[in-house]
C-alpha positions in Angstrom: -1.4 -1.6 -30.9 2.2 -0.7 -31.9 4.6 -0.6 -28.9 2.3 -2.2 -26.5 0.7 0.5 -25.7 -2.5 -1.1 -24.9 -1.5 -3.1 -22.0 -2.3 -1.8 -18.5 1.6 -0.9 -16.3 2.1 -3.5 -13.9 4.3 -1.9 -11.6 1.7 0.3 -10.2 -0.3 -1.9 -7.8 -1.0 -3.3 -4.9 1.5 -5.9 -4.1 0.4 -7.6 -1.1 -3.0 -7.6 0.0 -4.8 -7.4 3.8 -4.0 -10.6 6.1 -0.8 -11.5 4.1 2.5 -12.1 6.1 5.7 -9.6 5.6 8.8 -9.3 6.3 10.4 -6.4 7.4 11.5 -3.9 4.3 9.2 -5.8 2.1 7.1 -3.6 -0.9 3.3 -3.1 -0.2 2.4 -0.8 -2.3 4.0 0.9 -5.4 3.0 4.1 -7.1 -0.7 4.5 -5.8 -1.0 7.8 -3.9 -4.7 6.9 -2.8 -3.4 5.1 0.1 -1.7 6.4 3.2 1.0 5.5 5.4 -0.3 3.6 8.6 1.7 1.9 11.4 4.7 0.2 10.8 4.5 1.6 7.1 7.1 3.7 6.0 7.1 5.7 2.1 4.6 8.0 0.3 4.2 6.6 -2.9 5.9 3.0 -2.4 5.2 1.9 0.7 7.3 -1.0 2.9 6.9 -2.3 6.0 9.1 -1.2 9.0 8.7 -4.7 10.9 7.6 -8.2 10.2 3.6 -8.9 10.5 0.1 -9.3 9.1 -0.7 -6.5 6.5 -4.1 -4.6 8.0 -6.2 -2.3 5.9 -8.6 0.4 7.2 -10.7 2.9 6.7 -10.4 6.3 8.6 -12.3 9.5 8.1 -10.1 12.9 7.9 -10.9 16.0 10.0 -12.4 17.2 7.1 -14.8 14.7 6.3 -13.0 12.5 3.6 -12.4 8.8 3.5 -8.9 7.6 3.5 -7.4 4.2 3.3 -4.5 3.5 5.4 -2.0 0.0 5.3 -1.2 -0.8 8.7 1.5 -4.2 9.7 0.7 -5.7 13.2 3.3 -7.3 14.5 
């Protein structure tokens, strides 16, 4: 297609996925709403780690019954 219109945006993904190591300031995710600030995460929509650690993800229902996804970084 003209323009490249039919190639998917890359900047809009996932960038480092569960058990990898970080380093503090580092991008986790960019432009995905669907997943929610955990601890040591700082950012709505692009998310970056507040310290150095392992990248956890986990699954936590809401008080009103819906399943949410959180990024967490142990230290």
């Amino acid at each position: 297609m003209a323009g490249g219109k039919s190639t998917p945006k890359k900047d809009k993904m996932i960038k480092i996925s569960g058990g990898e190591a970080v380093k503090k300031g580092q991008i986790l995710v960019r432009g995905l709403s669907c997943y929610k600030a955990g601890v040591n995460v700082k950012g709505i929509n692009t998310m970056h780690a507040v310290c150095d650690g392992k990248v956890v993800f986990t699954k936590k229902k809401t008080r009103l019954g819906k399943l949410r996804t959180f990024i967490s970084v142990i230290p």
